[in-house]
C-alpha positions as MATLAB code, in Angstrom:
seq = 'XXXXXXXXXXXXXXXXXXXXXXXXXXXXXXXXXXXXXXXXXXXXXXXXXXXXXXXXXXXXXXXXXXXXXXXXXXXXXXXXXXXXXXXXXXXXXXXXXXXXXXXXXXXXXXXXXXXXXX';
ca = [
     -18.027    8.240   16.839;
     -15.610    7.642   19.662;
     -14.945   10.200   22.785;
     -11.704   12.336   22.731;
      -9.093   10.476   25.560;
      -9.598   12.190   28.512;
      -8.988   16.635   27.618;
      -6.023   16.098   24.547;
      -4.629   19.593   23.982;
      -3.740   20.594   20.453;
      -1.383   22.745   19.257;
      -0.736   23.547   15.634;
       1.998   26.235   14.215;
       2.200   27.198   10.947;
       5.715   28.162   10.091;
       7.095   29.837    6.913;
      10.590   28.962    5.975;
      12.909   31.727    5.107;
      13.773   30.267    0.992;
      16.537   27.825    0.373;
      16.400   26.715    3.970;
      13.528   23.711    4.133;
      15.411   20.925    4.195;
      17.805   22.251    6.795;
      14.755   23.382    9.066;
      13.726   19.737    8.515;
      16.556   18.046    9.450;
      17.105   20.334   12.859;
      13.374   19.753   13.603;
      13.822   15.993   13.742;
      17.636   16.344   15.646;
      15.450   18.237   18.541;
      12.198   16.889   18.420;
      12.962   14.928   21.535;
      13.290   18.128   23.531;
       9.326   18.310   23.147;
       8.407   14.526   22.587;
      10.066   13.555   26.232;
       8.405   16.116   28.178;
       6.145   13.518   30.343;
       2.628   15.679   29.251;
       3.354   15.317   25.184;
       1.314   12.854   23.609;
       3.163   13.376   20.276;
       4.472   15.815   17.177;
       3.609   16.125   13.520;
       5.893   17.717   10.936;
       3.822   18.440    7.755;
       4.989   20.254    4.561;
       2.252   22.632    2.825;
       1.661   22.862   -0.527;
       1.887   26.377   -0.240;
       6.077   26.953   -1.097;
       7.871   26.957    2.351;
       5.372   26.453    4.626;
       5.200   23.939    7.551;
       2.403   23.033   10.075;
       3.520   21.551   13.662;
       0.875   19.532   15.081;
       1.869   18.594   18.817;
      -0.858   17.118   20.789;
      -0.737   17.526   25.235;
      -2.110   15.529   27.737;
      -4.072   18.760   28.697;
      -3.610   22.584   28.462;
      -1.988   22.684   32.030;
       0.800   19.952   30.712;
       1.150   22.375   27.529;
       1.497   25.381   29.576;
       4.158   23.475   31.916;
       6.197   23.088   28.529;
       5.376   26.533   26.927;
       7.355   28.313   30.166;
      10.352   25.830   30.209;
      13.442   26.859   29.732;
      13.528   23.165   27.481;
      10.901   25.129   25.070;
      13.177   28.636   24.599;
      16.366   26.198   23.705;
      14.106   24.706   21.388;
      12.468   28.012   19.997;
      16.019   29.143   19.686;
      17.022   26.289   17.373;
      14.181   26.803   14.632;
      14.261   30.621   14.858;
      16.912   31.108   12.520;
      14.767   29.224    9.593;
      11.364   31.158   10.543;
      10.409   34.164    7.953;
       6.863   34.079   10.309;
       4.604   32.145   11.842;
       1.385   31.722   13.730;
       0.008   29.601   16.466;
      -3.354   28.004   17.337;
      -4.383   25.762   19.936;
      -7.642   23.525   20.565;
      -9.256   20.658   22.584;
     -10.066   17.765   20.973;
     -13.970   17.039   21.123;
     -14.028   13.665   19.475;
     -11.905   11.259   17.671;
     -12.616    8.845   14.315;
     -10.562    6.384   13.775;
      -9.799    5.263    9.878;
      -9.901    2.056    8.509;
      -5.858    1.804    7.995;
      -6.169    1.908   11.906;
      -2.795    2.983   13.922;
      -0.749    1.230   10.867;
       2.535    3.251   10.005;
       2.872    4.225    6.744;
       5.521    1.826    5.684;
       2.791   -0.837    7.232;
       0.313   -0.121    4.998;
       1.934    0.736    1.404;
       3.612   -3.170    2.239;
      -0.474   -4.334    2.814;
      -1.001   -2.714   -0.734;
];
């Protein structure tokens, strides 16, 4: 089992999609994503489609809770709050330290890397 790096911060949204609107809200999630993805504490962002019908987790992992809070009260988080609002029928959000960390055997491959070792 390996250690967590350092205190990574983990937030995770679930959004519902108002119907007819999910590959809009897709599409305007990856045109802003930057607005979250350059702030200097955000380790990265996950977009992942349920299988329950219009329903979207956001998995956005910090540096630590403090760098996460920094972000939470910037003005650069309301613009971006702003932009997804008009696709959100609801939504919740949870957050979480990472204890530990196992890595899999496909390893930090991207996807395309490993359906091309297949």
């Amino acid at each position: 089992m390996s250690e967590a790096n350092g205190n990574v911060f983990r937030v995770m949204l679930r959004m519902r999609i108002k119907p007819g609107m999910a590959a809009e809200f897709e599409r305007v999630w990856l045109d802003i994503g930057e607005s979250v993805t350059s702030h200097p504490a955000n380790l990265g962002q996950w977009l992942s489609r349920a299988d329950e019908d219009g329903v979207y987790y956001i998995v956005s992992d910090w540096v630590s809770e403090a760098g996460f809070r920094v972000f939470e009260t910037s003005r650069r988080h309301l613009e971006h709050r702003q932009q997804l609002h008009p696709y959100r029928s609801g939504g919740s959000m949870t957050t979480m330290h990472v204890v530990a960390h196992l890595p899999g055997a496909a390893g930090g491959r991207t996807h395309e890397e490993w359906e091309a070792a297949r």
